[in-house]
N, C-alpha and C positions, 0 to 999 in steps of 0.2 A: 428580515426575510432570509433564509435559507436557498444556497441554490448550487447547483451542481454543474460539474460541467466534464466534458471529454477532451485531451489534447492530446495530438501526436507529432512527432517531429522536431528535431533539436530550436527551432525558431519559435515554436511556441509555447516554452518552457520557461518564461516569464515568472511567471507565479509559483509555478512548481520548483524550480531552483531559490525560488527566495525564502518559502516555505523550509525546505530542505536544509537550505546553511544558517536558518534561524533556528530548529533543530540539532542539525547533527555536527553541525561545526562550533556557532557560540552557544547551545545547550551541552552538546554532550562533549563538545573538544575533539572532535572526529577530525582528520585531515579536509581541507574542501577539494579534494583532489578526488573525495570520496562520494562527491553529491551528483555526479554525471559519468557517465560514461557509453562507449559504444552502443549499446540497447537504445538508449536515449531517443534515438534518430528514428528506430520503427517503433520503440514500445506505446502501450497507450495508458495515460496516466490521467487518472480520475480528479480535480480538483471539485474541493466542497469549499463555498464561501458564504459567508454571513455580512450582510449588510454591505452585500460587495468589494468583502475585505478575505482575500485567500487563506485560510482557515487551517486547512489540511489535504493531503495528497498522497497518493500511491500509485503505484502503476502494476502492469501485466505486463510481462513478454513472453516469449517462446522461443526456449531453450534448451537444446537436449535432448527434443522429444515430449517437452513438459510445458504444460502454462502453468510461470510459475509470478507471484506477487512479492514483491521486496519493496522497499523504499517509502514505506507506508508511516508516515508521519501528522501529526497535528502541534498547531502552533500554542507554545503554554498557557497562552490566553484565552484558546478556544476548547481547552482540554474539559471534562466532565461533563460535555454534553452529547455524548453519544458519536462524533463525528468519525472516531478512528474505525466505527461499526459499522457506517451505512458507507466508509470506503471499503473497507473488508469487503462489505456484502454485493457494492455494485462490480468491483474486479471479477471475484465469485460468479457473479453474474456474467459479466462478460466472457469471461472464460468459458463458463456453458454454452451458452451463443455463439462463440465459434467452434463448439465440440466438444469442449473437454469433458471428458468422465472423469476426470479428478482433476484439481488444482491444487499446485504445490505451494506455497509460503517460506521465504528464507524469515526467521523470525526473532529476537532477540530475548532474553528470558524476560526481562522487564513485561514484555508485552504478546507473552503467552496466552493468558488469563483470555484477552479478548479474540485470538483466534481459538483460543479452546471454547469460548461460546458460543461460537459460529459451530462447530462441529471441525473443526480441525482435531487432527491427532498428531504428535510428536513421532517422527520413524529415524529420524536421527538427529543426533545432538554433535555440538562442533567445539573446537576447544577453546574458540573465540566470544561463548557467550551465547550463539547463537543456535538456534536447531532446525531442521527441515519438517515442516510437519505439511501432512494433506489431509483433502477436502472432496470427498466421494460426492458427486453431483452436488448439486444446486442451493441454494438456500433456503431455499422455499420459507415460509411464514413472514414476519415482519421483520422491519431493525430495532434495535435498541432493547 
């Protein structure tokens, strides 16, 4: 079974941090200095789980002037089943919900492909790999 969940606040980041440094620390060899930081504490980070096993995760915050989505990861065992899409699309979503007329994405080139499905567009690219792309309203239709 499939299940979702919302979490805010550096306390219950549980699952969200474990996902993260199973990712971005022993998958990709990222610092893990890199899997938390200030946002952590108000942002809201969407976890997906399957058979009550934490799955994938990303979050929203508001920075700048912007809601914007970073740190959007699934775990390699959960990968090719659509999960990195219905977290896309519930940020998306929550971003609308509290106002946004666009949302932004910090995004890595690896994993373009699926915010450009969503309707993202690329408006700047970074030296690090990564690029900023945004999302004019809503998602509307299905995931996957």
């Amino acid at each position: 079974m499939i299940s979702t969940k919302w979490v805010q606040g550096k306390t219950n980041l549980i699952d969200v941090l474990k996902i993260r440094e199973k990712v971005f620390c022993e998958e990709l060899n990222k610092s893990d200095t890199l899997i938390s930081d200030f946002y952590d504490e108000f942002a809201f980070n969407a976890v997906i789980y399957e058979e009550n096993i934490s799955a994938g995760t990303g979050r929203l915050l508001f920075k700048d002037g912007k809601y914007i989505i970073d740190m959007v990861c699934v775990d390699k065992e959960f990968r090719g089943n659509n999960y990195g899409d219905l977290i896309v699309r519930m940020l998306v979503r929550k971003a609308v919900d509290m106002g946004a007329e666009n949302t932004y994405a910090t995004v890595n080139e690896n994993c373009r492909h699926l915010f450009e499905n969503i309707g993202f567009e690329k408006i700047t690219a970074y030296e690090n790999g990564e690029s900023l792309m945004m999302k004019v309203g809503d998602v509307g239709g299905h995931c996957c």
